[in-house]
C-alpha positions in Angstrom: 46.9 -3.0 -2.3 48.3 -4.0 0.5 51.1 -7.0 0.5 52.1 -9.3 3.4 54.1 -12.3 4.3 52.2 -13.6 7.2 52.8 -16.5 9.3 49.2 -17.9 9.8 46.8 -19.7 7.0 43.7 -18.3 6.4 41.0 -21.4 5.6 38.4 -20.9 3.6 35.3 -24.0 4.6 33.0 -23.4 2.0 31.2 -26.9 -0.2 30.9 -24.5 -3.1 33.9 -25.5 -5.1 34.6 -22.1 -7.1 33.5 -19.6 -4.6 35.9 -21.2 -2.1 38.4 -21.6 -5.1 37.7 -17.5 -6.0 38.2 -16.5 -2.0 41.6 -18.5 -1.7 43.1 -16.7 -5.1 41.7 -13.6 -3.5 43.3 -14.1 -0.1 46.8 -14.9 -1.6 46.8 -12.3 -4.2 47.4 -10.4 -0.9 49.8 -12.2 0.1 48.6 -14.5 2.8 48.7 -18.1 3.2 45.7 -19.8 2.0 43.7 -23.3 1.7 40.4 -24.4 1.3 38.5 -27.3 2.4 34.9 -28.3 0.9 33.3 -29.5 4.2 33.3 -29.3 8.4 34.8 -32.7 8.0 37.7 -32.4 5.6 38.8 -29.7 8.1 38.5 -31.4 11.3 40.4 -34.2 9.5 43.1 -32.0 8.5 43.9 -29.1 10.4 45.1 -29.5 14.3 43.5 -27.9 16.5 47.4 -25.8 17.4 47.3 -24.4 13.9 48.1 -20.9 13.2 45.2 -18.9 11.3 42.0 -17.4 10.8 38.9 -19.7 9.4 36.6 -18.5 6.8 33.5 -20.6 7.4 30.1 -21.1 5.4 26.8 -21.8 7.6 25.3 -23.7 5.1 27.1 -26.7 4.3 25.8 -30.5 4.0 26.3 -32.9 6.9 27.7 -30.1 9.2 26.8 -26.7 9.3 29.5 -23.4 10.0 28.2 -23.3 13.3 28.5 -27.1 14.2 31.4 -26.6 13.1 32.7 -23.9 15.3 31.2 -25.8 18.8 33.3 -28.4 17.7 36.1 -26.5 17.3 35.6 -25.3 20.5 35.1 -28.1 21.9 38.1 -29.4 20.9 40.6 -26.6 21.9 40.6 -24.8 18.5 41.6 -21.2 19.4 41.3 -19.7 16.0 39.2 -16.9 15.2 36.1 -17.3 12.8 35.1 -15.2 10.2 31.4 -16.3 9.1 29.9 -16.3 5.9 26.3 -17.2 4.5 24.4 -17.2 1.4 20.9 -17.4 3.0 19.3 -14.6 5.0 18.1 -16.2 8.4 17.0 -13.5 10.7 19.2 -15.2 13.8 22.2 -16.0 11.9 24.5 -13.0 12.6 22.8 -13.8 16.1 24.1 -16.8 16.4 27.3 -16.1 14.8 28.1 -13.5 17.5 27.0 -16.5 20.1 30.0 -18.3 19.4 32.5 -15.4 19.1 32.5 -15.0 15.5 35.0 -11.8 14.9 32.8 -11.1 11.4 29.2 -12.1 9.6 29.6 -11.8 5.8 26.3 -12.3 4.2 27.1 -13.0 -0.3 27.4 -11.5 -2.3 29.9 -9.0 0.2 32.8 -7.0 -0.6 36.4 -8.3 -1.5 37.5 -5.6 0.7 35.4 -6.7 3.9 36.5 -9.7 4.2 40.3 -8.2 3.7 39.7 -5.7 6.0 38.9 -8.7 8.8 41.7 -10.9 8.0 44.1 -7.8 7.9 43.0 -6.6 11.3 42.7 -10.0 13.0 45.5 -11.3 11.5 48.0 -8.5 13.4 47.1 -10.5 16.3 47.0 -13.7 14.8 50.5 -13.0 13.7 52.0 -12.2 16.8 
């Protein structure tokens, strides 16, 4: 296990409560910064668009999607990278995912470790 004091956030944008509750625990059993928000919304509302991290972001989510989401970041002058994450299968997804630079496609149930292994290795130059 691998510990870290990093200067970044990793968010977690997921409307399932306890699976975004589960990821955060995860993330900062390993010592990284963590919050979660429950919809596009709550973190276009919260989090500048300067901010230091890495986002975590669900496809499927009511009013605004993961991808919506990360236009709009874009739009906006977000520069953090994406990590995507779905519960559905939808044969475009990773697709589309990779369309608007997502640095990983997750499809649930994955691996602790995968999504680890994404935040450890974009978050050396996150952290820089």
């Amino acid at each position: 296990m691998i510990m870290t004091e990093a200067s970044f956030t990793v968010i977690v944008v997921d409307d399932d409560e306890s699976f975004g509750d589960s990821l955060k625990i995860l993330i900062q059993s390993r010592g990284y910064n963590a919050v979660t928000y429950r919809s596009a919304r709550a973190f276009l509302d919260s989090v500048p668009s300067g901010q230091k991290g890495i986002a975590v972001v669900d496809v499927h989510m009511p009013e605004r999607g993961g991808f919506s989401l990360m236009d709009t970041m874009r739009e906006l002058g977000y520069s953090m990278p994406v990590i995507v994450i779905t519960g559905r299968t939808q044969a475009d997804s990773l697709d589309i995912a990779l369309e608007r630079r997502a640095i990983g496609f997750l499809q649930k149930p994955f691996s602790e470790q995968s999504l680890l292994d994404l935040i450890e290795a974009q978050g050396k130059a996150v952290d820089t």
